[in-house]
C-alpha positions in Angstrom: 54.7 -34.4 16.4 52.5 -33.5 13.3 50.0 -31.1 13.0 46.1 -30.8 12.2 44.2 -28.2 11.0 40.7 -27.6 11.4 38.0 -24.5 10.9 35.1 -24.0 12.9 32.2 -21.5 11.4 30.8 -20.7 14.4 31.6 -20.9 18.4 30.7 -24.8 19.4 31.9 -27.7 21.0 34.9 -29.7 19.4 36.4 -33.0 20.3 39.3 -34.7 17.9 40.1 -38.0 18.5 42.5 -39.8 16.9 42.4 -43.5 16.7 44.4 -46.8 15.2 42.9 -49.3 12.5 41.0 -51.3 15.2 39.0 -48.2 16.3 40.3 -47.7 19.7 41.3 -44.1 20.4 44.9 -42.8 20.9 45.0 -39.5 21.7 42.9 -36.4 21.9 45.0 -33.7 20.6 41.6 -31.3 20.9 38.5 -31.1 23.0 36.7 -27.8 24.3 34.5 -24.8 23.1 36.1 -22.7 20.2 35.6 -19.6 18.7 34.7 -19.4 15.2 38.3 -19.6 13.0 41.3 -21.5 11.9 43.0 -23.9 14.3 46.2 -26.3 13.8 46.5 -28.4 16.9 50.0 -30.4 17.5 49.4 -34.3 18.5 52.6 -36.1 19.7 52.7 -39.2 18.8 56.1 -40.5 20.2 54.3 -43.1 21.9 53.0 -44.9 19.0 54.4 -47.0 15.9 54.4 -46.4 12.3 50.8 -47.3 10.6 48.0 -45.7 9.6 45.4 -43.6 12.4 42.3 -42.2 11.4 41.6 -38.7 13.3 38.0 -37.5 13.6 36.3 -34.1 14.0 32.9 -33.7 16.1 31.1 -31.0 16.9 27.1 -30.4 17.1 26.0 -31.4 13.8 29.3 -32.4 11.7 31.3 -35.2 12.0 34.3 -35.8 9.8 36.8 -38.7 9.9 40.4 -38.7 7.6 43.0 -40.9 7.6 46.9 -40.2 8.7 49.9 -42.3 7.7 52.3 -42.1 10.8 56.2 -43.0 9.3 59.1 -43.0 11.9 
């Protein structure tokens, strides 16, 4: 399990998807309205192997994508 923090400045609609090397998504540790605030969301990832990911943050207007070594 690792953990991913976030902030949202104002209530809005979130999706984070995370997603392997060829661009097809893994999980979604995250999707739904939030309220303005800090956030750490837990994303199991039992199920996959050792390599890099690449999670990305949506919501109206903002879009940001970082990368995420996954060592077993």
């Amino acid at each position: 399990v690792t953990s991913i923090s976030f902030d949202i400045p104002g209530r809005s609609f979130v999706k984070l998807t995370v997603s392997d090397l060829l661009g097809r998504e893994v999980g979604v540790p995250a999707e739904g309205y939030y309220n303005p605030g800090n956030y750490k969301v837990d994303f199991n990832a039992s199920e996959l192997s050792s390599g890099v990911y690449f999670y990305t943050l949506e919501a109206p207007d903002y879009k940001e994508t970082k990368k995420m070594i996954l060592v077993k």
